[in-house]
C-alpha positions as CSV (number, residue, x, y, z in Angstrom):
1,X,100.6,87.7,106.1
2,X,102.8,90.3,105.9
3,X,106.3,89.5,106.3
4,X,109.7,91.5,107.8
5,X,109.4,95.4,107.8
6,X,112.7,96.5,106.4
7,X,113.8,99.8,107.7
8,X,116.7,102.5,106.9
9,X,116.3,101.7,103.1
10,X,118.6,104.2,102.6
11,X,121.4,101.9,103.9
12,X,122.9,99.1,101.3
13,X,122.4,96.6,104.4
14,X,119.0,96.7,104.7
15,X,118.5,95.3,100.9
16,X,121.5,92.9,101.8
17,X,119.4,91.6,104.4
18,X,116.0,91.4,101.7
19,X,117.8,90.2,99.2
20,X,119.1,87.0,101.5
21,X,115.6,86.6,102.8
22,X,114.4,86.9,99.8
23,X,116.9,84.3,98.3
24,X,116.4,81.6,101.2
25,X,112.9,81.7,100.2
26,X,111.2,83.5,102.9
27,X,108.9,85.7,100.9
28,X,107.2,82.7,99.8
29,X,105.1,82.5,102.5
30,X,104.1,86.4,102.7
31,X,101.1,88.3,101.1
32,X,102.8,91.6,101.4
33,X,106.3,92.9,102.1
34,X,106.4,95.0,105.3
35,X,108.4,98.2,104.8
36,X,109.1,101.0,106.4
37,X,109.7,103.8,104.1
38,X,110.2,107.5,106.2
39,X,112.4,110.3,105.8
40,X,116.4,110.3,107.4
41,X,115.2,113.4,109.3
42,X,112.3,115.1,110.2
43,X,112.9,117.9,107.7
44,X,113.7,115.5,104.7
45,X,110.6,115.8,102.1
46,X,109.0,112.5,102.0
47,X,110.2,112.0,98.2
48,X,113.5,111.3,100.0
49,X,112.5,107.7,100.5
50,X,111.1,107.0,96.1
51,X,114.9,105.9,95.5
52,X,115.1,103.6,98.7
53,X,111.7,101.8,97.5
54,X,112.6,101.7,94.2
55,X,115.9,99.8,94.9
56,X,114.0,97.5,97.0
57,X,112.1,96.5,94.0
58,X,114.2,95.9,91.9
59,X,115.9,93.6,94.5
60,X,112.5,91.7,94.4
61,X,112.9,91.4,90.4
62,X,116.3,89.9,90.8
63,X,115.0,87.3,92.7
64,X,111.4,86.6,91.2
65,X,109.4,88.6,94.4
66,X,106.0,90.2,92.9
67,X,104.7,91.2,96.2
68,X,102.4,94.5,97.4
69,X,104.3,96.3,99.4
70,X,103.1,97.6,102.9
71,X,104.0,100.4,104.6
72,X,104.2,99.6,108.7
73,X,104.6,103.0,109.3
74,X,107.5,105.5,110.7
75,X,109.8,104.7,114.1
76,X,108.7,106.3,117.0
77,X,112.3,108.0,116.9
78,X,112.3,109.7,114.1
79,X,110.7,112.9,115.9
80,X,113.9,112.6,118.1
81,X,116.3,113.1,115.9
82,X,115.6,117.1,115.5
83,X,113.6,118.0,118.5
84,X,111.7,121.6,118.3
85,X,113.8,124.4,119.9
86,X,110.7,125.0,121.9
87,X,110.4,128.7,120.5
């Protein structure tokens, strides 16, 4: 089972929110830990998002997690936020 997909990484809320679900014990009952690990904007190299994941690991170590994590994949917004100027 994978469990919760944590998105915008890049925010200190987002490992606020693992870190309590990870404290009242919900990862024991996961396989993997969903993640979604994409770009603030479209133009943003993908090595944007290394930091993000590697925070989110270490908030695992903190609290004993040693899970796989899996990647659920990019919002269907995120092509929204810098739409093609159609030239």
């Amino acid at each position: 089972m994978v469990c919760p997909s944590i998105t915008e990484l890049w925010k200190e809320q987002a490992h606020k929110y693992r870190l309590q679900f990870a404290e009242l014990g919900g990862y024991q009952y996961c396989d993997a830990a969903g993640i979604r690990p994409y770009q603030h904007q479209v133009a943003d190299p993908p090595e944007i998002t290394l930091e993000a994941v590697r925070k989110g690991d270490r908030t695992f170590q903190r609290q004993g997690v040693h899970l796989p994590l899996w990647s659920t994949g990019i919002p269907q917004t995120l092509p929204l936020n810098d739409p093609l100027d159609g030239n």
